[in-house]
Every structure is written in structure tokens, then in C-alpha cells.
FIVOVEX-667869 format. One record per atom (N, C-alpha, C, O, CB): residue number from 1; x negated, y, z. Coordinates in nm, 3 decimals. Each point is the difference from the previous one (the first is absolute). Glycine has a CB too. Layout:
N
   nr       c1       c2       c3
  NUM        X        Y        Z
...
***
This chain:
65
   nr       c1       c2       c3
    1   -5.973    6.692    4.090
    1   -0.119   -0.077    0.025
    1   -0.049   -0.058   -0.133
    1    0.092   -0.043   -0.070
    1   -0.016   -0.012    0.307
    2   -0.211    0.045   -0.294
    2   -0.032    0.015   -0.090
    2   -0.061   -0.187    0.013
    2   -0.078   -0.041    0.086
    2    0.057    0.371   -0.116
    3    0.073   -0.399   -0.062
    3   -0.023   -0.157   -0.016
    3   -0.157   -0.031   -0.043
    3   -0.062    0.097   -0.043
    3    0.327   -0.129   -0.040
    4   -0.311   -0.049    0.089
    4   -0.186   -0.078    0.021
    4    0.017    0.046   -0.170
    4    0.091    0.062   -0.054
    4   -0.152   -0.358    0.286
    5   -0.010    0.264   -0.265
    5   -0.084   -0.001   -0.182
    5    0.054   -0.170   -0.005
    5   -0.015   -0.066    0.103
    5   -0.295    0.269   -0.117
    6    0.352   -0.247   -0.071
    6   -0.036   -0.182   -0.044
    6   -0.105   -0.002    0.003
    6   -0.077    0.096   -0.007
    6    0.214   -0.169   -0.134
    7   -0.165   -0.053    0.155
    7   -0.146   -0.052    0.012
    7   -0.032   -0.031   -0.234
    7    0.088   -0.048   -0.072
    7   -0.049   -0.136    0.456
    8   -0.176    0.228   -0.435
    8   -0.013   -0.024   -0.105
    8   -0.070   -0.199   -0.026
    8   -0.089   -0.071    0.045
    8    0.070    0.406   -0.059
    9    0.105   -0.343   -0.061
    9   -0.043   -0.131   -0.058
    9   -0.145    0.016   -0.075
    9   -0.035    0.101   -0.061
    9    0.296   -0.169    0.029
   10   -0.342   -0.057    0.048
   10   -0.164    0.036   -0.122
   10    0.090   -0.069   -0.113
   10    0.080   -0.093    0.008
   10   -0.383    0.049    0.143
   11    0.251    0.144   -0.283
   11    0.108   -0.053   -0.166
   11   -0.175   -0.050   -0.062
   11   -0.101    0.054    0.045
   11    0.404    0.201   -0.129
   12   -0.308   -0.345   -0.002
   12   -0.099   -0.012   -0.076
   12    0.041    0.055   -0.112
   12    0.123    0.005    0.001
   12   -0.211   -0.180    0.100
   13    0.035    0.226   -0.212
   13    0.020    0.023   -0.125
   13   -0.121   -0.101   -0.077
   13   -0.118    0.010    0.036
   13    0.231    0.256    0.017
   14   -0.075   -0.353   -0.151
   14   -0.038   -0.024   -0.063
   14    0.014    0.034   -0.149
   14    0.107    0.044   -0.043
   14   -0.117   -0.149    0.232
   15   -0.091    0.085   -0.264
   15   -0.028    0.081   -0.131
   15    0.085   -0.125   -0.039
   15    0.007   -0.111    0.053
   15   -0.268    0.279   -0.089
   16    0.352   -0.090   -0.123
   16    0.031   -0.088   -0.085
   16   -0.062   -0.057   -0.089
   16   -0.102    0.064   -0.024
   16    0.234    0.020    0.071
   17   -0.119   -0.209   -0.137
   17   -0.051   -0.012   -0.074
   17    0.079    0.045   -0.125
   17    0.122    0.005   -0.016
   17   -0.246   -0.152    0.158
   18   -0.027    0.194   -0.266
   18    0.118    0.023   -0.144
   18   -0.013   -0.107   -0.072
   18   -0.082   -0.014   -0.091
   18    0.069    0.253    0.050
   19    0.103   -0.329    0.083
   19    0.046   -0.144   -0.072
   19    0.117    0.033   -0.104
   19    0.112    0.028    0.044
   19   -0.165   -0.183    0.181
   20    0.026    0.152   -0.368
   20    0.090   -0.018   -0.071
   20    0.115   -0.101    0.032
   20   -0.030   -0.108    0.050
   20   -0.141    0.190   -0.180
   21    0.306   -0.049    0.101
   21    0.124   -0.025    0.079
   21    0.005   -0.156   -0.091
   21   -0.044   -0.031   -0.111
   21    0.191    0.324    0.185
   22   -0.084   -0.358    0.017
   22    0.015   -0.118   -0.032
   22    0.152   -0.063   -0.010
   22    0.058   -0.002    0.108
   22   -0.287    0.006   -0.013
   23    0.289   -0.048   -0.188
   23    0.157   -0.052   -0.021
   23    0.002   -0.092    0.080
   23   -0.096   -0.062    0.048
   23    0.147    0.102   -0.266
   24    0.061   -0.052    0.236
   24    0.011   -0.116    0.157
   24    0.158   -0.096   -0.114
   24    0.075    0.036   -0.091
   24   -0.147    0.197    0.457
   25    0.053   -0.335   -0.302
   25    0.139   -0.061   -0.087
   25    0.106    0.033    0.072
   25   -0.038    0.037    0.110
   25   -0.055   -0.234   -0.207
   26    0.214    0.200    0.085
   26    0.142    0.043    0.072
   26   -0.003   -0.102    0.130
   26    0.015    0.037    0.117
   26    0.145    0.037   -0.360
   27   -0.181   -0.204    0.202
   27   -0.003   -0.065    0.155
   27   -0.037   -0.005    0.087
   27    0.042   -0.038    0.110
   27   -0.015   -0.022   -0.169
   28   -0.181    0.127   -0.005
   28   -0.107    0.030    0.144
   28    0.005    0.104    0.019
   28   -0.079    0.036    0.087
   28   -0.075   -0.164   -0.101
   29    0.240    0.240   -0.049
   29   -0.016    0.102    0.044
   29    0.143    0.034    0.091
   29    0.010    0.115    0.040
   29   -0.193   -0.064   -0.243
   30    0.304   -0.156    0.239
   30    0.098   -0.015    0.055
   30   -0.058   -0.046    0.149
   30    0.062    0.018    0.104
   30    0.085   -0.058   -0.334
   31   -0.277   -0.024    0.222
   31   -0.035   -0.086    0.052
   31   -0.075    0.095    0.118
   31    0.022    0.000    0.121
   31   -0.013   -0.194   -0.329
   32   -0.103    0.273    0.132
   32   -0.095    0.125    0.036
   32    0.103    0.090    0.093
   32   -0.031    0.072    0.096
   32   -0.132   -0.067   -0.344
   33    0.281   -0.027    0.197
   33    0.115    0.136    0.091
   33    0.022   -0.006    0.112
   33   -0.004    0.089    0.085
   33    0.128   -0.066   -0.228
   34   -0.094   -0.150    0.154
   34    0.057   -0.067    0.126
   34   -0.126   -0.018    0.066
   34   -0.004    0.091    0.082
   34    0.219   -0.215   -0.167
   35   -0.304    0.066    0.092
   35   -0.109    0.008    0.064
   35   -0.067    0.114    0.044
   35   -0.087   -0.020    0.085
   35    0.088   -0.149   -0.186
   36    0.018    0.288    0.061
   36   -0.021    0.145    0.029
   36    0.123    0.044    0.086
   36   -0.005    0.060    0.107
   36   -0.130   -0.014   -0.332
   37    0.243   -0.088    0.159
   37    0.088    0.061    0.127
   37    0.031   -0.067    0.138
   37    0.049    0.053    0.100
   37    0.052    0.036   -0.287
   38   -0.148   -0.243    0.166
   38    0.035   -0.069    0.130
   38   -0.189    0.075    0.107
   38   -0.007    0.023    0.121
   38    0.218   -0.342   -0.273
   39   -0.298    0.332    0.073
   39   -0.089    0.055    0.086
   39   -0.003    0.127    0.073
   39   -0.048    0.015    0.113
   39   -0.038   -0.144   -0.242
   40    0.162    0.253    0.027
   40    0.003    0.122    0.064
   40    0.125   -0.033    0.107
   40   -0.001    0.072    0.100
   40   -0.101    0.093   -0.318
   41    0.176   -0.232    0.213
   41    0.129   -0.020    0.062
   41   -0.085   -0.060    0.209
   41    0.007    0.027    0.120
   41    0.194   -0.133   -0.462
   42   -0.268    0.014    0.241
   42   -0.095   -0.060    0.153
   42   -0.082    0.097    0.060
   42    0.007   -0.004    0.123
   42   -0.043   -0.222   -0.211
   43   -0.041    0.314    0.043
   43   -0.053    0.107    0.014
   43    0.058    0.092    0.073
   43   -0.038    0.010    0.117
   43   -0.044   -0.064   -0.286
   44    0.225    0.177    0.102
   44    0.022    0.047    0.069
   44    0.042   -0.088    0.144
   44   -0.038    0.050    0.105
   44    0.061    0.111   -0.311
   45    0.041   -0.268    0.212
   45    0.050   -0.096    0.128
   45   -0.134   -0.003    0.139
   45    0.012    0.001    0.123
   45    0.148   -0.192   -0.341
   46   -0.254    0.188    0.151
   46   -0.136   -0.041    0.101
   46   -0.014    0.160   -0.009
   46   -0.048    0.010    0.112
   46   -0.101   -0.296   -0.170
   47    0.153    0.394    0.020
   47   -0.022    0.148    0.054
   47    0.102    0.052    0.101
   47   -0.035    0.058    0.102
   47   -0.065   -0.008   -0.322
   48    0.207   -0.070    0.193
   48    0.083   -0.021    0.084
   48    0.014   -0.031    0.083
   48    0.065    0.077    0.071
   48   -0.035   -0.075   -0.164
   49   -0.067   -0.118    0.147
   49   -0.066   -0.083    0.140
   49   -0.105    0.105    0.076
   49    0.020    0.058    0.107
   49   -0.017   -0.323   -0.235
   50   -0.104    0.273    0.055
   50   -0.062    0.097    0.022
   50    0.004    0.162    0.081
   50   -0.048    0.056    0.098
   50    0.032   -0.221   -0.272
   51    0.115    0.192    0.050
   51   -0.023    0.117    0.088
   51    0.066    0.026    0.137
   51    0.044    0.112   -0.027
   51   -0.080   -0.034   -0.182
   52    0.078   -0.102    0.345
   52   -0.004    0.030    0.144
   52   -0.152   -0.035    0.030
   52   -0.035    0.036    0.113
   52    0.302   -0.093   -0.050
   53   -0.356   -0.001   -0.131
   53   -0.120    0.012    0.049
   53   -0.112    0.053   -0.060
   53   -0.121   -0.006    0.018
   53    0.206   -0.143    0.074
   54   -0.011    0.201   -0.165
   54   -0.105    0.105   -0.074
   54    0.118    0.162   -0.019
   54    0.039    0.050   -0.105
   54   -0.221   -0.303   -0.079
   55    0.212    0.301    0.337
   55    0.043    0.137   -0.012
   55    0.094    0.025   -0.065
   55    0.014    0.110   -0.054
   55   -0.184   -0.060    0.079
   56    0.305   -0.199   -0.040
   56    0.106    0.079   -0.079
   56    0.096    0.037    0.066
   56    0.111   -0.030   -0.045
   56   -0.152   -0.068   -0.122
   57    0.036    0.156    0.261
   57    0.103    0.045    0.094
   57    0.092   -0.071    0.097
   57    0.009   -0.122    0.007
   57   -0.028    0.248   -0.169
   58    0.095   -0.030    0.246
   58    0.128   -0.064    0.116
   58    0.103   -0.083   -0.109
   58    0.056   -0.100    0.045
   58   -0.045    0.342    0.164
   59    0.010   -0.208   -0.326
   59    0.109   -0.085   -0.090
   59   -0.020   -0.117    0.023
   59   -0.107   -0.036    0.050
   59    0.127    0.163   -0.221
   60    0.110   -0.238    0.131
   60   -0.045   -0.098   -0.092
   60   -0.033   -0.051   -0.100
   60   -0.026    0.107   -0.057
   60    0.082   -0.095    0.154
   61   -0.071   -0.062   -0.148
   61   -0.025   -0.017   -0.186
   61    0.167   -0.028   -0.067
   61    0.046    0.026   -0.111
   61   -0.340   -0.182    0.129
   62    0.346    0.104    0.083
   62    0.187   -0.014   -0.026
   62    0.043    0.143   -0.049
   62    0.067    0.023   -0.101
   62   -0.003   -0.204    0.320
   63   -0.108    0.261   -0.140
   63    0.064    0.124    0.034
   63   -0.002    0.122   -0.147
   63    0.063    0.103   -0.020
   63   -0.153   -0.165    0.313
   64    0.025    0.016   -0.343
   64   -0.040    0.004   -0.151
   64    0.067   -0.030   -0.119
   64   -0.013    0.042   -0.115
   64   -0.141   -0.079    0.219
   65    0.226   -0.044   -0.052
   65    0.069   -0.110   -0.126
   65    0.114    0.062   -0.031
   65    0.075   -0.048   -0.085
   65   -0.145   -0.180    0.158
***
């Protein structure tokens, strides 16, 4: 038996800008890390939630781990 298609997410692409790169000091850029990783960390967590209602299957999200 052949399973549904996932459902497609809408992605925006936004254009980059060409901003010459900018030095960051070591603290803010310790600072910058953690704040990037505690967000993707929250991120994947709230997709996660997500998906049983957006077509992620009979699993659990446990079932994964």
C-alpha cells in the first residue's frame, strides 16, 4: 500500500544582503552561539509538536529517539 505524499510546507526565500562581514568580539560572539542554539533547539521542539497535525504519521515523536 502506497503511503499519502507529506503535506509541503510554504518556505520564503529571502534575498541576502552583500554586507561586508563584520568582527564580532569573542563575548558576543559566545553570546550570539548560545542564543542560536537555544532557538534552533526551541524550534526544532515546537515542529515536533507539530507534526501529528501536520501528517507526521501513526509514530510517536518518542519513537524516534
Amino acid at each position: 500500500m502506497k503511503r499519502p505524499a507529506k503535506q509541503l510546507n510554504t518556505q520564503m526565500n529571502l534575498p541576502l544582503l552583500n554586507a561586508p562581514a563584520t568582527a564580532v568580539p569573542d563575548h558576543k560572539q559566545k553570546e550570539l552561539t548560545l542564543t542560536l542554539m537555544e532557538l534552533l533547539i526551541n524550534a526544532a521542539r515546537a515542529n515536533n509538536l507539530m507534526l501529528p497535525a501536520n501528517g507526521g504519521g501513526d509514530e510517536s515523536p518518542e519513537a524516534h529517539r
